[in-house]
Each structure stands twice: as C-alpha cells, then as structure tokens.
C-alpha atoms as a printed R data frame, in Angstrom:
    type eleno elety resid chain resno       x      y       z
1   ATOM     1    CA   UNK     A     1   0.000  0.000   0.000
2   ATOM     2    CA   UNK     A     2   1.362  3.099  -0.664
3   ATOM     3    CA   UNK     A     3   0.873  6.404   1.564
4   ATOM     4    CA   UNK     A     4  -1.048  8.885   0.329
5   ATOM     5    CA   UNK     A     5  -0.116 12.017  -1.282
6   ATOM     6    CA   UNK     A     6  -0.741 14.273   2.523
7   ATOM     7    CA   UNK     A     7   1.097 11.785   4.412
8   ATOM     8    CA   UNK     A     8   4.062 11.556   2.334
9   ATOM     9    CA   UNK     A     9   4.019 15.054   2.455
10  ATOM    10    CA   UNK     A    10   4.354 14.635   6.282
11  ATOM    11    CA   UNK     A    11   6.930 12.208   5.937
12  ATOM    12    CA   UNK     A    12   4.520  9.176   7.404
13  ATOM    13    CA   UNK     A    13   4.741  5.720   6.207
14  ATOM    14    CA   UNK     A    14   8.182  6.371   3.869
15  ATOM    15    CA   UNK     A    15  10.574  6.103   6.136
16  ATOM    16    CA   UNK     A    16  12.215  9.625   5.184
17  ATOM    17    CA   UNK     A    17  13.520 11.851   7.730
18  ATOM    18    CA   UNK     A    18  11.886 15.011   8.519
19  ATOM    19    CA   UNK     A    19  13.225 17.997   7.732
20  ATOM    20    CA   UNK     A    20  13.044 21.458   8.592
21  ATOM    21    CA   UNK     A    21  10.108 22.162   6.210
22  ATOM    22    CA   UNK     A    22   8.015 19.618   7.924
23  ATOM    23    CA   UNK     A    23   8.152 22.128  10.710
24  ATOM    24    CA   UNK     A    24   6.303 24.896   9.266
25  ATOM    25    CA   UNK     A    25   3.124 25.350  10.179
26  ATOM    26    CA   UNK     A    26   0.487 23.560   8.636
27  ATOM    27    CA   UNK     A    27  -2.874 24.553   7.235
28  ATOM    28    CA   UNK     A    28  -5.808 21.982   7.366
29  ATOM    29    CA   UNK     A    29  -8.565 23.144   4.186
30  ATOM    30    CA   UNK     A    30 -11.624 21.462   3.622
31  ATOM    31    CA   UNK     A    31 -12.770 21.568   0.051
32  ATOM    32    CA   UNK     A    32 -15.759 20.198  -2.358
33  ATOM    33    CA   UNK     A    33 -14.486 19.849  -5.762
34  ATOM    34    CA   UNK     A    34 -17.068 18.164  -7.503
35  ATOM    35    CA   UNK     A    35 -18.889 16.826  -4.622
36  ATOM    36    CA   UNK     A    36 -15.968 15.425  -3.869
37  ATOM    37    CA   UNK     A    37 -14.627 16.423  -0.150
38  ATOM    38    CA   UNK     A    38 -10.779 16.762  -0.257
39  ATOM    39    CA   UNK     A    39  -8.787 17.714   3.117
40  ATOM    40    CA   UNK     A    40  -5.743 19.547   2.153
41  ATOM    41    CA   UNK     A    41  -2.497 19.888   4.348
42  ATOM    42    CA   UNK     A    42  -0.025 22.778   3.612
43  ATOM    43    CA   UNK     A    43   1.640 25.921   4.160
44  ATOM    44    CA   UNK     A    44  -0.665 27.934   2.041
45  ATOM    45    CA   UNK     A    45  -3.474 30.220   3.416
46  ATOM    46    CA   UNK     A    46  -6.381 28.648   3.985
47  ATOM    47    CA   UNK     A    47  -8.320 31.440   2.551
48  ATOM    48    CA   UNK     A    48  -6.411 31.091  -0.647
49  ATOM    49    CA   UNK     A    49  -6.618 27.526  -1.147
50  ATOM    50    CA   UNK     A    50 -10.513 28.033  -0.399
51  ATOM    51    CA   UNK     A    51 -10.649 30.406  -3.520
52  ATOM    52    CA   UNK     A    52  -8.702 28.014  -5.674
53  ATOM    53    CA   UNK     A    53 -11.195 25.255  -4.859
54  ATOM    54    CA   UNK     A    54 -13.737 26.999  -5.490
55  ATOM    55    CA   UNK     A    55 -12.028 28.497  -8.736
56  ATOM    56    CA   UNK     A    56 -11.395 24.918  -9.865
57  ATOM    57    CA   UNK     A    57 -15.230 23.568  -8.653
58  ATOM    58    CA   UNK     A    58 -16.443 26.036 -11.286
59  ATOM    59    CA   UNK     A    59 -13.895 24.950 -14.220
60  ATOM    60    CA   UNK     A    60 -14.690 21.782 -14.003
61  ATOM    61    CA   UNK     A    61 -18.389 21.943 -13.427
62  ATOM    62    CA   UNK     A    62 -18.883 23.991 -16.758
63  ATOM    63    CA   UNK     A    63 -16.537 21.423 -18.463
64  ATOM    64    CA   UNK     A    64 -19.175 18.705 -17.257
65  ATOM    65    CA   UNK     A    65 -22.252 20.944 -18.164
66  ATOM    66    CA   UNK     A    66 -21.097 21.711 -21.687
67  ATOM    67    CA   UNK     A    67 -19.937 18.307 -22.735
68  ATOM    68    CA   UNK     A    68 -21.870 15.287 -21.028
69  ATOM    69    CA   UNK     A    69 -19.078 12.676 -22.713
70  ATOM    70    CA   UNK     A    70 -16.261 14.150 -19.985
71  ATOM    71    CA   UNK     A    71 -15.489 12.576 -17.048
72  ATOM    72    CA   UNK     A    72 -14.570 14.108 -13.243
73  ATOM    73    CA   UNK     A    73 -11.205 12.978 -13.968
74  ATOM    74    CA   UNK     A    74 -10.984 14.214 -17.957
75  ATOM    75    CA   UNK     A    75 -12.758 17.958 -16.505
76  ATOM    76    CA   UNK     A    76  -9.477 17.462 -13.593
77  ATOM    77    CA   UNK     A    77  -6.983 17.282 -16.663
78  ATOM    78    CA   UNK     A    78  -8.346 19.671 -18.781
79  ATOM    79    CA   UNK     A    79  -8.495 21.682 -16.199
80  ATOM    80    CA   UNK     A    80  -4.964 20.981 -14.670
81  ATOM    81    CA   UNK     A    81  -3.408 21.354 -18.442
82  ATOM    82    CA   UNK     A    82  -5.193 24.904 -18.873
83  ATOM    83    CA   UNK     A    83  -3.916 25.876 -14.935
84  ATOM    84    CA   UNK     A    84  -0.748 24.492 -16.129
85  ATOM    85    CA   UNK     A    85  -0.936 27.018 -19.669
86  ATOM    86    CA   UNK     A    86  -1.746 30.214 -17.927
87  ATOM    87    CA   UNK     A    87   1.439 29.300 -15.405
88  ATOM    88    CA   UNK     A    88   3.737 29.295 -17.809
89  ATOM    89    CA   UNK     A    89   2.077 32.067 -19.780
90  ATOM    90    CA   UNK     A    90   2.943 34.030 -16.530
91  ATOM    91    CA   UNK     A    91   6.319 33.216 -15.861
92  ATOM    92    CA   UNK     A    92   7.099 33.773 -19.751
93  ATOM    93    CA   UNK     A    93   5.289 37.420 -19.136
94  ATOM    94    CA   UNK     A    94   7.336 38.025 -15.448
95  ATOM    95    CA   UNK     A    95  10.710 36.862 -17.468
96  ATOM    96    CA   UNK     A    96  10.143 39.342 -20.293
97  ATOM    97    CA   UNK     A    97   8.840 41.803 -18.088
98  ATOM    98    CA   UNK     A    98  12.266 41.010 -15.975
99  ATOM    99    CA   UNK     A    99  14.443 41.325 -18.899
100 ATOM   100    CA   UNK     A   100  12.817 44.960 -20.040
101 ATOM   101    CA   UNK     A   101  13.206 46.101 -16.815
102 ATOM   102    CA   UNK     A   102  16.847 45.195 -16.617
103 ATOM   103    CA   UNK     A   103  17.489 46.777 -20.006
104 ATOM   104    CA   UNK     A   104  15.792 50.073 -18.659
105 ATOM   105    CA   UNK     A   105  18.213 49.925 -15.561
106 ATOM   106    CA   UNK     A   106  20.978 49.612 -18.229
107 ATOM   107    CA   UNK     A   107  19.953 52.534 -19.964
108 ATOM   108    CA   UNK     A   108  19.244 54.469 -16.894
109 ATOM   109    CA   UNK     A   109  22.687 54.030 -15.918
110 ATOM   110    CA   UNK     A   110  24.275 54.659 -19.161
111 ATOM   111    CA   UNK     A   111  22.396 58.003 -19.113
112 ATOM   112    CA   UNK     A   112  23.398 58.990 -15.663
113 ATOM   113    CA   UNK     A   113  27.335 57.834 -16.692
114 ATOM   114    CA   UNK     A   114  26.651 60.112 -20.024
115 ATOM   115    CA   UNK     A   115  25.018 63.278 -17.920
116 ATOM   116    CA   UNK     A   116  28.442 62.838 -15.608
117 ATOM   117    CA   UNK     A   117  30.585 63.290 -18.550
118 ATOM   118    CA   UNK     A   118  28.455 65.514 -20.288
119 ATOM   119    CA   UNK     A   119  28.737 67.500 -16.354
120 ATOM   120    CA   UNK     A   120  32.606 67.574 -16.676
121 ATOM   121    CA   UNK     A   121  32.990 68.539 -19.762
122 ATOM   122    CA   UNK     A   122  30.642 71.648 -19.189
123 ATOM   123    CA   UNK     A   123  32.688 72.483 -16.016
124 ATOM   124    CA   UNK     A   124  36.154 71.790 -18.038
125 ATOM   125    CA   UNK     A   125  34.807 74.408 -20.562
126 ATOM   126    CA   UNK     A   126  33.582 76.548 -17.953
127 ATOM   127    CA   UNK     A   127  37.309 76.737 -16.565
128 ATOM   128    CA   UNK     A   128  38.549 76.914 -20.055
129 ATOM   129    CA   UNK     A   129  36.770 79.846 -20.899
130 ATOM   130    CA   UNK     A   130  37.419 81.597 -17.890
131 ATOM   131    CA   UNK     A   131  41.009 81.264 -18.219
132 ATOM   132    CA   UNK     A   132  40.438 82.708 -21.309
133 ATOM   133    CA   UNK     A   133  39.165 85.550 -20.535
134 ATOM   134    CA   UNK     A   134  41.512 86.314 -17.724
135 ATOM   135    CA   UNK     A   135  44.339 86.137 -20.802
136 ATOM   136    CA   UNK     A   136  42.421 89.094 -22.634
C-alpha cells in the first residue's frame, strides 16, 4: 500500500527523515471539488486555497455541463493542463517583463554615466573659458 499524497508530504509511512520544512506550520482546508470532499495539508493560506477550490469547482463543473461525454477525472486534466498554460504564460510574461526592466536599468545608468561626462565637460569648458578671458 502506498501512503497517500498528505502523508508523504508529512513524511509518514516512507521512512524519510523530517526535515526542517516539515516544521512549518500547517494549514488543514476542507474543500468540495465536484462533490468530492478533499482535506488539504499545507503551508498555504487557507483562505487562498478556499478560492482556488472553489475556482477549480467552477472549471470543471462547466466542463461537465457543456460536454456530457467528460469525465470528473478528464474535466481534472483539462483543467490541470489549462492551470498548467496560464502558469507558464505568466512566468514567460514576469521573465520578459524582468528582462525589459533590466534593459531600462541599463539605460538608466548609461544616461546617468553620459550626464556625468556631459557634467565635466561643461565644467572643463567653464574653466577653459574663464582662463580665457583672464588672458584678454
């Protein structure tokens, strides 16, 4: 028999040592996916995890209203594989967003070197032309 997916998470029944992330603090949700009642164990907020059950109730209740040949388990895929989609959509928008931000910090600092130089120069001028004028 193997332990289920909460207990190995608690390190019951494999035989691995605990570490220090077993010793967070633990959240206990209750949710109805489907009437299905699932009791989650984890470090998120049991708010949020309420609000993603209840996100993922609705998916996959439409998905079984509009198609009567899908399954619990085929709505749970779909569902997981468009969850899954809209991740990665994310993290490809956070890494571009990343990137421009970095090349804006780059150009920020190349103007600031350039507004240094363009500083000295004015000021090497400045002395220039006073000199100048002290010669006349």
């Amino acid at each position: 028999m193997h332990p289920s997916p909460i207990a190995q998470q608690r390190g019951e029944q494999t035989g691995k040592r605990r570490t220090d992330v077993d010793h967070m603090e633990k959240t206990k949700t209750h949710l109805t996916i489907c009437g299905v009642d699932y009791v989650l164990l984890g470090s998120k907020d049991e708010a949020f995890m309420q609000a993603l059950g209840e996100e993922l109730n609705e998916n996959m209740t439409r998905l079984l209203q509009s198609n009567g040949r899908v399954s619990a388990t085929q709505a749970a895929v779909l569902c997981a594989l468009e969850a899954m989609a809209e991740a990665r959509d994310a993290h490809t928008t956070a890494e571009n967003l990343r990137a421009r931000i970095q090349d804006y910090l780059e150009d920020a600092a190349q103007m600031k070197k350039q507004a240094e130089l363009s500083r000295h120069e004015a000021e090497q001028l400045h002395r220039e032309i006073v000199e100048l004028k002290r010669k006349k």
